[in-house]
N, C-alpha and C positions, 0 to 999 in steps of 0.2 A: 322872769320869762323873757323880757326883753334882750336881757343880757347873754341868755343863751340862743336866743335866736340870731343877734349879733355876734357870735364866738363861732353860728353855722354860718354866716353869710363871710365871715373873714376866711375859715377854712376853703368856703366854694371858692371865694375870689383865687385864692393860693392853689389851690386843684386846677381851675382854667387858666392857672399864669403858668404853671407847670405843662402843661399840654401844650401850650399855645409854645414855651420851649422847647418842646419835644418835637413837633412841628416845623419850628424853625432850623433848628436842626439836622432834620432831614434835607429841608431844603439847602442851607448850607453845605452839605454834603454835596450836593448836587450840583449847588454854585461851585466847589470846590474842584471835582469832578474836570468841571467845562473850564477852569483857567487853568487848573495843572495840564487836560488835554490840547488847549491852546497851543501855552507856553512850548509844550513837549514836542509839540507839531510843527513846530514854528523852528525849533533848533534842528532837529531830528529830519525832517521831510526837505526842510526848504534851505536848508544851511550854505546849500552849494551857491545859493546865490548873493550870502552876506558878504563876502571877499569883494563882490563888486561894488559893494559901498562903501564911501568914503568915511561916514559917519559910523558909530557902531550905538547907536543909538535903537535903532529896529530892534539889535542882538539884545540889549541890552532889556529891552521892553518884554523879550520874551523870557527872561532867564527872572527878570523880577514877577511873571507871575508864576515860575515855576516855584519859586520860593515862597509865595504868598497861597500857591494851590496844595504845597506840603505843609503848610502852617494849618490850614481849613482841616486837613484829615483831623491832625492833632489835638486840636481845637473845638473839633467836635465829639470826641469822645471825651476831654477835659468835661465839656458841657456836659453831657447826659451826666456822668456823676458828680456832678456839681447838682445838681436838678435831683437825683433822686435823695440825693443826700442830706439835700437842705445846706449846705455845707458854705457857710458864709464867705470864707477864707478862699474853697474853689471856684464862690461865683465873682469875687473879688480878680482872682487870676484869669477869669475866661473872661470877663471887662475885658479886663486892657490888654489882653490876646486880641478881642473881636476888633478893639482899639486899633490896634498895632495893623492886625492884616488890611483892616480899613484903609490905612494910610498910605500902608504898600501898593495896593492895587490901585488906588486915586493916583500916587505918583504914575506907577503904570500905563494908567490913561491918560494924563495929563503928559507924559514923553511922546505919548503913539501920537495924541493930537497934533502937539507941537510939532511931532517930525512932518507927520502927515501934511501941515500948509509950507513946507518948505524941501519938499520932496521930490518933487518936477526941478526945481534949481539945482538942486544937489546930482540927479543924475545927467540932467544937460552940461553942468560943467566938470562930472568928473568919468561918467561910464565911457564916454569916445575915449579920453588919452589913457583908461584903465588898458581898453579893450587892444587896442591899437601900439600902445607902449609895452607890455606885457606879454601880450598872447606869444606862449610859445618860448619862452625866452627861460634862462639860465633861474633855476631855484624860484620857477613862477608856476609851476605843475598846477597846486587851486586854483588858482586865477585860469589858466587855460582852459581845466576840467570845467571850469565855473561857466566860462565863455564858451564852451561847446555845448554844454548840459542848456544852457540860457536860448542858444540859438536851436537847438532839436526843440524842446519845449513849446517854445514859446512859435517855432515856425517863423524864423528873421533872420536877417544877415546885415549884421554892422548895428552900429550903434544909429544913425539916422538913415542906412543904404548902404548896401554892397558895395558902395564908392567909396564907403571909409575904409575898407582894408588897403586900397591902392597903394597910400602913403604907412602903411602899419611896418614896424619892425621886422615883421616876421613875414611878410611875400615881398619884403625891398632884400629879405635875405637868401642866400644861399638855400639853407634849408624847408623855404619853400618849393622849389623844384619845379619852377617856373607855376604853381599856382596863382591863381587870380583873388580867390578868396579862401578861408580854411574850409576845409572840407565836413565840418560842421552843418556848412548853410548847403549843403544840397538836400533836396528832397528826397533823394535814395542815396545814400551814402556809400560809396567804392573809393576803394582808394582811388588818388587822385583826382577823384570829380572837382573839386573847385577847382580843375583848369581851366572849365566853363563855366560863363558867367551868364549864359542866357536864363532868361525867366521860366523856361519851361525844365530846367536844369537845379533851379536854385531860388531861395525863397525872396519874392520882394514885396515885402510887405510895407504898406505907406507908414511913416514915421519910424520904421526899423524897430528894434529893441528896446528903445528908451521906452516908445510909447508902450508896448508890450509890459514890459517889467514895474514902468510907471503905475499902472491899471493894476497889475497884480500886486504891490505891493502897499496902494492904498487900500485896496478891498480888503488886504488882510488887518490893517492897521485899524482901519473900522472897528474890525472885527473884535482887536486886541484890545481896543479904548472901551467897545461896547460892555464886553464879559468882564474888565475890570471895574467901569464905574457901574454898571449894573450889578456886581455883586458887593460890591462896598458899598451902594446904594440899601441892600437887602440887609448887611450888618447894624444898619440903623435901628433896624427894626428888632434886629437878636439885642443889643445894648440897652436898648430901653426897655426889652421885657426882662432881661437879665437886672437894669435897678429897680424894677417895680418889685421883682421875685425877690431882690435884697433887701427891700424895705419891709415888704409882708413877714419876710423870716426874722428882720430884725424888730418887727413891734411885738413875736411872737413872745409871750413870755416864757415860754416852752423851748 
């Protein structure tokens, strides 16, 4: 009697390890979902304005969890039939899948972070002579679009003030046509309005575009660090039900 009340109590444990996979699962999915949508949002939406970093570190933060958000689909349907199957061999493979993407998206958070305390330095010393050296200039078309799309946006002109264009390549040239600033930084845009530089003409925002671009592109790096260690955080939890699910199937003698 004992013995079969013990063969009911191992099948119940194995029925709510099963569930409790099925469960995670879905969530995984979910998690999956939100870093592939990150990742994709981040190349796709915001791309115009990687050109202006010097590092390709950001880019790179995004495209690792594009890869690790197409691993999660995968991986979760390896899962469920691993799970309904019992199948020791698939839950063996979805281990060191859950393994694998864990590691990806940890890397992922841990670049976002890093860039993120070094991200104020990086665009104080490279966005002025990007913006300035560039704009406008022979086989520079991204970088231009980039510095225009940057300055509509964002509502700025120059990298610290409309006084950094003075000395820029591109109004010391010819083909500014006597503008003062690109015609980007005005608030209604005609052609040649940056021939004036008044405030009620053009945008002067304190700290210029660093600060603007600064702001935006920690909040997203947050964002990228959060959804990565947050869902490799969650994987911990798929691994350890996935060896508990291994060990029940493997003391089953069946």
């Amino acid at each position: 009697m004992s013995a079969v009340y013990k063969d009911d109590q191992e099948d119940w444990l194995t029925v709510c390890l099963k569930y409790l996979l099925f469960v995670f699962n879905f969530l995984f999915w979910l998690g999956g979902a939100a870093v592939l949508g990150v990742g994709v949002w981040t190349v796709v939406k915001k791309s115009d304005y990687l050109s202006l970093l010097a590092s390709s570190t950001f880019a790179v933060s995004a495209y690792i969890l594009i890869l690790a958000g197409s691993l999660v689909v995968l991986t979760g349907f390896l899962g469920c039939c691993a799970v309904i199957r019992e199948q020791k061999n698939c839950l063996s493979i979805y281990f060191f899948l859950l393994l694998l993407i864990f590691l990806i998206e940890l890397v992922a958070g841990v670049l976002a972070y890093v860039y993120y305390q070094r991200l104020s330095e990086e665009l104080k010393q490279n966005l002025s002579s990007t913006m300035t050296e560039n704009y406008a200039q022979p086989e520079k078309n991204a970088i231009t679009f980039s510095v225009d799309r940057l300055q509509q946006d964002f509502k700025c002109c120059g990298s610290n003030n409309s006084l950094d264009w003075a000395l820029s390549a591109y109004i010391m040239s010819k083909q500014s046509e006597g503008r003062v600033v690109p015609d980007s930084c005005c608030k209604t845009i005609t052609p040649f309005c940056g021939k004036r530089d008044h405030p009620s003409n053009i945008y002067k925002v304190e700290g210029g575009c660093i600060t603007k671009l600064e702001r935006f592109l920690a909040d997203h790096l947050l964002v990228i660090g959060a959804v990565g260690i947050g869902v490799a955080c969650l994987q911990i939890c798929g691994m350890v039900l996935t060896c508990c699910l291994y060990k029940r199937i493997k003391m089953d003698p069946y």
